[in-house]
Biopython code that builds the backbone (N, CA, C, O; Angstrom):
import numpy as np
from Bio.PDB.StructureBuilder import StructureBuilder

atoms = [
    (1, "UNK", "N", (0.836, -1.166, 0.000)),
    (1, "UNK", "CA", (0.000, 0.000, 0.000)),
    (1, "UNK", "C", (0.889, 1.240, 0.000)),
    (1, "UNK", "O", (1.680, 1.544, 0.893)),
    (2, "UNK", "N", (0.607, 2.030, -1.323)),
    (2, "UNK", "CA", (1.443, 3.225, -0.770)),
    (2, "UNK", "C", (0.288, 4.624, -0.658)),
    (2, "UNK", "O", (-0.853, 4.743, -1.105)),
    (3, "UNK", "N", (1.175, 5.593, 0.157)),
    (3, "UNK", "CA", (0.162, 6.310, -0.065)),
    (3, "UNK", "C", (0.885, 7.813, -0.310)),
    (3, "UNK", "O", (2.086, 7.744, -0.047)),
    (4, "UNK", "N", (0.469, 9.120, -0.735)),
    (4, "UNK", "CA", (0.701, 10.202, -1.248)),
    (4, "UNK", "C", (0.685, 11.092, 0.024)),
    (4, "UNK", "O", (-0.272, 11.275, 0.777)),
    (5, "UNK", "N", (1.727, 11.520, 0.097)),
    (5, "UNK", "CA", (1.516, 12.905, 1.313)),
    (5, "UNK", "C", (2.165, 13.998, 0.473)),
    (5, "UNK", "O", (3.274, 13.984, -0.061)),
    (6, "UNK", "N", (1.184, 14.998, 0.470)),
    (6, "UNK", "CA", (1.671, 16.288, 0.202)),
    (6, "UNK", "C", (1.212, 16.064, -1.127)),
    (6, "UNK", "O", (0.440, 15.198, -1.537)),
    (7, "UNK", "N", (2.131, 17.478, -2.078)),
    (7, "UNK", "CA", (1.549, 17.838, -3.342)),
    (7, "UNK", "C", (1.430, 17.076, -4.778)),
    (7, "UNK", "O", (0.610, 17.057, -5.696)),
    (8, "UNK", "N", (2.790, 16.405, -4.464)),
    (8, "UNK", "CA", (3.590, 16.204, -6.041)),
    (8, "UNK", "C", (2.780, 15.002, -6.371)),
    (8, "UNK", "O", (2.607, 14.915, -7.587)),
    (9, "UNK", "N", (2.147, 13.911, -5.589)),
    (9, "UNK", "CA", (1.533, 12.936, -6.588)),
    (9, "UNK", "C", (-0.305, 12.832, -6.453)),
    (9, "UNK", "O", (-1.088, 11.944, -6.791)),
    (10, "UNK", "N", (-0.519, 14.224, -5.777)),
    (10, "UNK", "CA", (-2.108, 14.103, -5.613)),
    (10, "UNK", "C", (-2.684, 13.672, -6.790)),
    (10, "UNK", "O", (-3.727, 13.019, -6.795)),
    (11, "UNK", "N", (-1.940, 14.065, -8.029)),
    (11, "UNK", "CA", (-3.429, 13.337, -8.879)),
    (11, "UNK", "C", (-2.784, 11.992, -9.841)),
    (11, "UNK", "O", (-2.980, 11.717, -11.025)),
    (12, "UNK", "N", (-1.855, 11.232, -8.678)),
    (12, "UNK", "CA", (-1.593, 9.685, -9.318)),
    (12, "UNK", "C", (-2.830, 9.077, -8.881)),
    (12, "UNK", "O", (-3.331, 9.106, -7.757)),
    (13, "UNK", "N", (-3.273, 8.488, -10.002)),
    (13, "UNK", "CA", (-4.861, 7.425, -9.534)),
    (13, "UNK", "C", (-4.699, 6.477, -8.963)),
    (13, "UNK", "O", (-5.637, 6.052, -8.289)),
    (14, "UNK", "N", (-3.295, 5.673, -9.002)),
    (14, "UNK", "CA", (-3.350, 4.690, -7.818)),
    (14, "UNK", "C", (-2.924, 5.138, -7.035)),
    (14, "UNK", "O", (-2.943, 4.365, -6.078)),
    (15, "UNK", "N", (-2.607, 5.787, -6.871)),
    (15, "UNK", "CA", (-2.555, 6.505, -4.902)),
    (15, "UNK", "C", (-4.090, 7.106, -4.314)),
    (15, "UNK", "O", (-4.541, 7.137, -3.169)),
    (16, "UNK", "N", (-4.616, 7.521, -5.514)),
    (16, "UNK", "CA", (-5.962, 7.589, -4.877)),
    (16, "UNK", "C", (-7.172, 7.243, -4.084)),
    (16, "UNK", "O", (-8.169, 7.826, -3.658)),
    (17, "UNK", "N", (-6.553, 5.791, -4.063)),
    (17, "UNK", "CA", (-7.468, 4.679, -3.168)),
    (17, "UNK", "C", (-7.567, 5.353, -1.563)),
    (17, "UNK", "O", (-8.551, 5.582, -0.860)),
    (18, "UNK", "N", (-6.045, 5.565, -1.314)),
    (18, "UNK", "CA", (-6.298, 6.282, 0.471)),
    (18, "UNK", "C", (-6.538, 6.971, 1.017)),
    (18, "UNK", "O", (-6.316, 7.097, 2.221)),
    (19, "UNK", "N", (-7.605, 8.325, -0.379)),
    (19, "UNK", "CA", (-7.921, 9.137, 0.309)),
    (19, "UNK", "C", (-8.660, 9.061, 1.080)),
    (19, "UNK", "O", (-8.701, 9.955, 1.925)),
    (20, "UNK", "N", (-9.792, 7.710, 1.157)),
    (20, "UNK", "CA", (-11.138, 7.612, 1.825)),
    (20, "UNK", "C", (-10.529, 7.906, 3.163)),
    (20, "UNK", "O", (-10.834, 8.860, 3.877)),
    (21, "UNK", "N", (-9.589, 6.937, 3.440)),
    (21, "UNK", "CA", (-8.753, 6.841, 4.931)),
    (21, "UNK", "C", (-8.174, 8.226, 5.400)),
    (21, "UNK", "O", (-7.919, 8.429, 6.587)),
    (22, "UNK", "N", (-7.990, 9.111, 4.483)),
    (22, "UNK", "CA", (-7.431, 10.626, 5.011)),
    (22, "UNK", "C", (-8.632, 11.143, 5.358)),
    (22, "UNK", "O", (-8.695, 11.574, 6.510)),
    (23, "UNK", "N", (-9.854, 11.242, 4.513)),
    (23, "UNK", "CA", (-11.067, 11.686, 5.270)),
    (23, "UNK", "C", (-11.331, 11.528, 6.238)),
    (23, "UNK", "O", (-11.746, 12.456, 6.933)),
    (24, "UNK", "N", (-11.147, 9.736, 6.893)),
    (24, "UNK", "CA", (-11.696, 9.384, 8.014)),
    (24, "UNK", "C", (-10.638, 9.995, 9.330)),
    (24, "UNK", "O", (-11.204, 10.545, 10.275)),
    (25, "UNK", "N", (-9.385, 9.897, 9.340)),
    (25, "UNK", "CA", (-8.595, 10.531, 9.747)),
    (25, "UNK", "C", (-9.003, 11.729, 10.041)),
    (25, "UNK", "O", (-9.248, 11.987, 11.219)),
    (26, "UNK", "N", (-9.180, 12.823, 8.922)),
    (26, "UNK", "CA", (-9.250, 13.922, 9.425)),
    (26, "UNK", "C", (-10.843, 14.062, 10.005)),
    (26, "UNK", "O", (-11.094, 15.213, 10.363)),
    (27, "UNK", "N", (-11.875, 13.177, 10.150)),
    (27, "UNK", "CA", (-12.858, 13.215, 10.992)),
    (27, "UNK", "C", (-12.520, 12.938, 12.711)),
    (27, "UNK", "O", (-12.683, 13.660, 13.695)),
    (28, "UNK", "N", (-12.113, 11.890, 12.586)),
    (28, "UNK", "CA", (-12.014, 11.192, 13.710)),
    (28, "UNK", "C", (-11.041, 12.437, 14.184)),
    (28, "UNK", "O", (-11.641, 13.089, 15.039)),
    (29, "UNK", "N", (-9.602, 13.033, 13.881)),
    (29, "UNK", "CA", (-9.172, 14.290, 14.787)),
    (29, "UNK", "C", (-10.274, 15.682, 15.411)),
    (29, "UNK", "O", (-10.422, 16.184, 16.526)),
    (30, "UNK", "N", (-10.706, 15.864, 14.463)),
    (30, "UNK", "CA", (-11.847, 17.129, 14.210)),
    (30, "UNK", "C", (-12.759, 16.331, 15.453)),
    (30, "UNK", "O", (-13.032, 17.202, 16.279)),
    (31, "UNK", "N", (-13.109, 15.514, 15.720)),
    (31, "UNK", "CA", (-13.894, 15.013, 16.380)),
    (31, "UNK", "C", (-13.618, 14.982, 17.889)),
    (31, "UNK", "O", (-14.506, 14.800, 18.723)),
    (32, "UNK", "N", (-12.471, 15.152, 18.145)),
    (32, "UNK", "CA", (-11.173, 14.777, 19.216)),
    (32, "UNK", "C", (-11.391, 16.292, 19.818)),
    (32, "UNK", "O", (-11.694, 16.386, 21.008)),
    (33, "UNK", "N", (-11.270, 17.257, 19.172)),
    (33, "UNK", "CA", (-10.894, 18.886, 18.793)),
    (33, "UNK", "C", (-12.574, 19.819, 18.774)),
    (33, "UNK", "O", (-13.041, 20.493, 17.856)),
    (34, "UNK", "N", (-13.078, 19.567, 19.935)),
    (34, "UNK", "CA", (-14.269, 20.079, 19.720)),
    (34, "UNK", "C", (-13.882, 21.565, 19.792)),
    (34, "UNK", "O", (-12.917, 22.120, 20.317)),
    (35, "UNK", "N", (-14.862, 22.004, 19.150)),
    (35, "UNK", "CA", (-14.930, 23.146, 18.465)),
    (35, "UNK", "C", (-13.955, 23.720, 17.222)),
    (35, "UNK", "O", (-13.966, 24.895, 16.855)),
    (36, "UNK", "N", (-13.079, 22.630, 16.625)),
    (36, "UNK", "CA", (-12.517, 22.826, 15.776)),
    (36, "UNK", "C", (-13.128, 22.264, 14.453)),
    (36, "UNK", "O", (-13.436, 21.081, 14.596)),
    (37, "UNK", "N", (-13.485, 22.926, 12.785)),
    (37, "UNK", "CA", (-13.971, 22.725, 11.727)),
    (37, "UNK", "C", (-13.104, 22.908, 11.133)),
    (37, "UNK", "O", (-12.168, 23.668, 11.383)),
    (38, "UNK", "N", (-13.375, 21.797, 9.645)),
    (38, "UNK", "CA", (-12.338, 22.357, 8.719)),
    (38, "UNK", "C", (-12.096, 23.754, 7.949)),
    (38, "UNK", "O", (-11.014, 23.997, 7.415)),
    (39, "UNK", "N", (-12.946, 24.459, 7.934)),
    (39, "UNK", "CA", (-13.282, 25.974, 7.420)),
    (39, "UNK", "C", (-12.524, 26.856, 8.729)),
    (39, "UNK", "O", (-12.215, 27.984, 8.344)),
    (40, "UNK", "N", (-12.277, 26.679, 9.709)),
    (40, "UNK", "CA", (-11.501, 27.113, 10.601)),
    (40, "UNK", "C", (-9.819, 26.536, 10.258)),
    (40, "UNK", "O", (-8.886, 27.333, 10.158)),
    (41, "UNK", "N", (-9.714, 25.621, 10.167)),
    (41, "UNK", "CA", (-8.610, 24.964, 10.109)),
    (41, "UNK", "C", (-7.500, 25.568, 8.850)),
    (41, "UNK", "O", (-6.342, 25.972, 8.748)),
    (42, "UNK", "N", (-8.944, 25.276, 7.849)),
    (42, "UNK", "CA", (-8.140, 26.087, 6.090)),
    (42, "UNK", "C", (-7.899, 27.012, 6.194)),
    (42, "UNK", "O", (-6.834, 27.201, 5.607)),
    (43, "UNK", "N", (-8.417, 28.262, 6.838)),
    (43, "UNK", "CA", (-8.346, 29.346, 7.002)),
    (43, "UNK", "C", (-6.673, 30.100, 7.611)),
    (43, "UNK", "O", (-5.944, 30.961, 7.120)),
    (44, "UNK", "N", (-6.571, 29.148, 9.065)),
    (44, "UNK", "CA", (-5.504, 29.623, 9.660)),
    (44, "UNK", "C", (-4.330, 28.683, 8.920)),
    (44, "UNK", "O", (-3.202, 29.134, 9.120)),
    (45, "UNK", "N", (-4.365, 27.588, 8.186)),
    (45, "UNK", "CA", (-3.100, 27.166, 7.312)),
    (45, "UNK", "C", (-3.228, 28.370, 6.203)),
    (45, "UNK", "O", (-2.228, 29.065, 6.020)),
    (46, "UNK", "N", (-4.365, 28.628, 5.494)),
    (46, "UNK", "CA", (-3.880, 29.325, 4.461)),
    (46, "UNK", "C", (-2.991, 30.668, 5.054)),
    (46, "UNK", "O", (-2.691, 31.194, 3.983)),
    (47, "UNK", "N", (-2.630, 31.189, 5.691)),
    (47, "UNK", "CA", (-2.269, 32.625, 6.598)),
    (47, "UNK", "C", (-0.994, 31.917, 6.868)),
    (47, "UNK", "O", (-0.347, 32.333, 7.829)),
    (48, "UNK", "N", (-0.503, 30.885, 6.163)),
    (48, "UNK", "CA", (1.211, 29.973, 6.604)),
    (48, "UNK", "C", (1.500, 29.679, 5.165)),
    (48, "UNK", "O", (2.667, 29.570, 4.789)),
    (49, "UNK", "N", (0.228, 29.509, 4.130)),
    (49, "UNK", "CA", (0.654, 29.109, 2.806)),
    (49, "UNK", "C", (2.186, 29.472, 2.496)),
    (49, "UNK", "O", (3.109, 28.660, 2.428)),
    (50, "UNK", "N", (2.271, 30.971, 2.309)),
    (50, "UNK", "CA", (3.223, 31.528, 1.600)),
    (50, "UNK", "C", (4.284, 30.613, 1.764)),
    (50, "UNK", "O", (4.715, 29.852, 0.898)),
    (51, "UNK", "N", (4.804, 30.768, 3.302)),
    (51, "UNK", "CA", (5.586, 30.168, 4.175)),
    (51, "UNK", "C", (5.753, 28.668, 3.522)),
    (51, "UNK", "O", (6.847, 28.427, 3.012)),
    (52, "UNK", "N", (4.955, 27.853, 3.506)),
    (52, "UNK", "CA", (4.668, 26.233, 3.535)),
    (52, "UNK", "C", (5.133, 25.806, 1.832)),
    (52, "UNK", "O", (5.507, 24.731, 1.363)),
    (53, "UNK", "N", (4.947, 26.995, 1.270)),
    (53, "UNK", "CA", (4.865, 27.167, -0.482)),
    (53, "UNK", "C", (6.574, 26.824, -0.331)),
    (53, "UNK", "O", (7.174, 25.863, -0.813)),
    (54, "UNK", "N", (7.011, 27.714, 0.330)),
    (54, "UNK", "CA", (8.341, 28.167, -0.446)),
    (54, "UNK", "C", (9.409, 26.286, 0.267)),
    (54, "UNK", "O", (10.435, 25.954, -0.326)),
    (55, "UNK", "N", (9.005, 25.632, 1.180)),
    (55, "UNK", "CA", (9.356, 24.552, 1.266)),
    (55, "UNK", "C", (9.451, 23.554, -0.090)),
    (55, "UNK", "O", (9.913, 22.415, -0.033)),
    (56, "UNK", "N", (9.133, 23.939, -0.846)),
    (56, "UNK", "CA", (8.910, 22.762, -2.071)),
    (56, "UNK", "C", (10.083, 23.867, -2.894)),
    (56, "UNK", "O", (10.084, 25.079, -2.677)),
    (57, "UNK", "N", (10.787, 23.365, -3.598)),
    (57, "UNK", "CA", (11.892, 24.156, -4.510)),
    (57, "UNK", "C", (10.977, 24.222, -5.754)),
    (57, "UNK", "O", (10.688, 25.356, -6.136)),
    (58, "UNK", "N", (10.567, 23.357, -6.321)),
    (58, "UNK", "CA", (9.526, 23.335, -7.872)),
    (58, "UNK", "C", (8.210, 23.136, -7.487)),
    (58, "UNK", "O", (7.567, 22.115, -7.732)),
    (59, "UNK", "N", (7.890, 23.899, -7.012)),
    (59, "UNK", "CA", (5.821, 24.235, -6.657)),
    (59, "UNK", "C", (5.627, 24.807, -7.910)),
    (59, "UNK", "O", (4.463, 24.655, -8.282)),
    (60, "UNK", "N", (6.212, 25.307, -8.567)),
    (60, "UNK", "CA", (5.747, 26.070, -9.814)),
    (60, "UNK", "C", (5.644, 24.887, -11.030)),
    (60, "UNK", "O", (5.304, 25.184, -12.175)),
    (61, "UNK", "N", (5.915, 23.790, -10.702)),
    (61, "UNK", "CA", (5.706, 22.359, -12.061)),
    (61, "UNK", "C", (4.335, 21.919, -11.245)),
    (61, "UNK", "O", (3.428, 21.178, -11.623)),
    (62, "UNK", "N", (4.398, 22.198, -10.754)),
    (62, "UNK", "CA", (2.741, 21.540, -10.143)),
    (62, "UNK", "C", (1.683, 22.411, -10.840)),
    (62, "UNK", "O", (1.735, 23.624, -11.045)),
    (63, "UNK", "N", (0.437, 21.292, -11.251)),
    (63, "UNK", "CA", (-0.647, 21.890, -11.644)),
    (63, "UNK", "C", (-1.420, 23.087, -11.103)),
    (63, "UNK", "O", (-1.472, 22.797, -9.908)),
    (64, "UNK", "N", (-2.037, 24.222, -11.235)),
    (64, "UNK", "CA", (-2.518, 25.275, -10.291)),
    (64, "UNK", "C", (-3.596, 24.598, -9.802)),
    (64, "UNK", "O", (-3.158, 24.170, -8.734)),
    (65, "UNK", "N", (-4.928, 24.160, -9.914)),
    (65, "UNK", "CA", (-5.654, 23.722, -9.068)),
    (65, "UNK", "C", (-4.954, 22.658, -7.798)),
    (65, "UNK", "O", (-5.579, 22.537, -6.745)),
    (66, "UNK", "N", (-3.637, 21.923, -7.997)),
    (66, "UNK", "CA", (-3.007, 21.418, -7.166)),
    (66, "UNK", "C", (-2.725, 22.594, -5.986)),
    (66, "UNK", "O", (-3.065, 22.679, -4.806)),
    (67, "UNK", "N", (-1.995, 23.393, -6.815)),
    (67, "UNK", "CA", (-1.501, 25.209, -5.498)),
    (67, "UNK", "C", (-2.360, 25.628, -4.971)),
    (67, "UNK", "O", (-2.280, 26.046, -3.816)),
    (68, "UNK", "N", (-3.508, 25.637, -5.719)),
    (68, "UNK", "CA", (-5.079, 26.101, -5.343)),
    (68, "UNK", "C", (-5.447, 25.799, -3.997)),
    (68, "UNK", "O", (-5.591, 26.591, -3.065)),
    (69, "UNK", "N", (-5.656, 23.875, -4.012)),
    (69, "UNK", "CA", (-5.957, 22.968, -3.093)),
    (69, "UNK", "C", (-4.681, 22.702, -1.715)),
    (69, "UNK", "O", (-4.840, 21.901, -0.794)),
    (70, "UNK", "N", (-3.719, 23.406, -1.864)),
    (70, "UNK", "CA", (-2.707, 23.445, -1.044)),
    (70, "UNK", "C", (-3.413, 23.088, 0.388)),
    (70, "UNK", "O", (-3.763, 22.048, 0.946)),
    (71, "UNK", "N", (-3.440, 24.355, 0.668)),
    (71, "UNK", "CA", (-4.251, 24.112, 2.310)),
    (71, "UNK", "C", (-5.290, 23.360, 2.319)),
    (71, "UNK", "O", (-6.027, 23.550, 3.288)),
    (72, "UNK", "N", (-5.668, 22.442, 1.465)),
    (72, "UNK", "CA", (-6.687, 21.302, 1.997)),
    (72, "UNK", "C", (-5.885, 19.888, 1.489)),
    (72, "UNK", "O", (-6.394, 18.773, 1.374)),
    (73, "UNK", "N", (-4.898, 20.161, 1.301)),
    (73, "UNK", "CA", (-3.739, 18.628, 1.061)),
    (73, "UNK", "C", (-2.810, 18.828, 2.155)),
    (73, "UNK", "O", (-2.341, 17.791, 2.625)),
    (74, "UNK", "N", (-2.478, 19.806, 2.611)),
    (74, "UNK", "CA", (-2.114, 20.070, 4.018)),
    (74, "UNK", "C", (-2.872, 19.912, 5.550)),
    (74, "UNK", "O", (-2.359, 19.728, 6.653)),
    (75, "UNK", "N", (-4.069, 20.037, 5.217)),
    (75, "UNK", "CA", (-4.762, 19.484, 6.603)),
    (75, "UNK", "C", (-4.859, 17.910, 6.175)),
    (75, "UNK", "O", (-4.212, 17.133, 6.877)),
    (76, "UNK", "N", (-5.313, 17.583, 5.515)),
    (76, "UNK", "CA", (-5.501, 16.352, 5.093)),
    (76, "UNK", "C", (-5.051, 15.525, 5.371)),
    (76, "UNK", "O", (-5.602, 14.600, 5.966)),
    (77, "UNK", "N", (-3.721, 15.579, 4.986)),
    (77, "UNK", "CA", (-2.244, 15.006, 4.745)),
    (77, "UNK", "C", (-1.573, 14.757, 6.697)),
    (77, "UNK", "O", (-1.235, 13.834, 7.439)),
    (78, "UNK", "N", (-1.681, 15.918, 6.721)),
    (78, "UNK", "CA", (-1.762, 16.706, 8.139)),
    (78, "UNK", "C", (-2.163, 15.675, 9.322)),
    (78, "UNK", "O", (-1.395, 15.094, 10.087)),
    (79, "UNK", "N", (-3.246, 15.622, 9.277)),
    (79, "UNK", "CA", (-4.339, 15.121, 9.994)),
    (79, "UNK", "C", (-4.091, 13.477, 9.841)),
    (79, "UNK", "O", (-4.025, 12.694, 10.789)),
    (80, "UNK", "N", (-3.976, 13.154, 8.507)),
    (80, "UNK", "CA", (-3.844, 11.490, 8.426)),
    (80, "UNK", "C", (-2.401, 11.744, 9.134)),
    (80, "UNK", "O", (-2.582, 11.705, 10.351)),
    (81, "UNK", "N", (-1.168, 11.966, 8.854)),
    (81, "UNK", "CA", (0.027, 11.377, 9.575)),
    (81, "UNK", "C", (-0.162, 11.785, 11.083)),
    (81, "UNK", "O", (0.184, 10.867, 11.827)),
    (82, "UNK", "N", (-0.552, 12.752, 11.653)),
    (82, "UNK", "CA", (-0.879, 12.708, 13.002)),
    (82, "UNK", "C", (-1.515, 11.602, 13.983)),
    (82, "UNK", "O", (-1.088, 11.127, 15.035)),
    (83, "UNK", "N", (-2.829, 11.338, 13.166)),
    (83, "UNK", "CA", (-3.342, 9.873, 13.237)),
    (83, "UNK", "C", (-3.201, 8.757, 13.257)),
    (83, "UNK", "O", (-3.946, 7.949, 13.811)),
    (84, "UNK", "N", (-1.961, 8.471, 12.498)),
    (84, "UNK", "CA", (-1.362, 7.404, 11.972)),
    (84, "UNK", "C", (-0.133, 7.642, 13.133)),
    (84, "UNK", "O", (0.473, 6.573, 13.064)),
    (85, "UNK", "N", (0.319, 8.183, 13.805)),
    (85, "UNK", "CA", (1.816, 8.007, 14.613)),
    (85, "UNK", "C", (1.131, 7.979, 16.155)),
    (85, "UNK", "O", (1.850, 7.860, 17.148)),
]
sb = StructureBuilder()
sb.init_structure("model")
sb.init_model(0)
sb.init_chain("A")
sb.init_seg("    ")
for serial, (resi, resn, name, xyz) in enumerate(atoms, 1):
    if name == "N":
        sb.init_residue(resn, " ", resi, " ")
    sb.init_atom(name, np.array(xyz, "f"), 0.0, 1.0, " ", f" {name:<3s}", serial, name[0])
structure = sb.get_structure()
């Protein structure tokens, strides 16, 4: 099983199978975290984007709806490895 963290292979289709499991992940935290939503969550990552952007040396070969979706492959992503350790 492999699975995709972060930007560069979000739209390989066989990695796509684990997103169901990042959803559930990022429920089951959110759930943990009362009073925390994901519309709260996107909000205060996007206000780090810039910051989080410039970690990747070639963000600019990535698709734009990929850059777009940044801060929601970052909680995501986020949330499943937190879960997972």
């Amino acid at each position: 099983m492999l699975i995709s963290i972060g930007p560069y292979h979000k739209k390989n289709p066989q990695l796509g199978s684990m997103e169901k499991y990042k959803l559930m992940y990022l429920r089951r935290f959110l759930q943990r975290k009362r009073g925390l939503d994901v519309e709260h969550c996107i909000t205060e990552i996007e206000k780090l984007k810039g910051i989080a952007l410039k970690c990747y040396d070639d963000i600019e070969n990535l698709d734009n709806d990929i850059v777009d979706k940044f801060s929601e492959i970052l909680l995501l992503d986020g949330c499943f490895v937190v879960e997972c350790i």
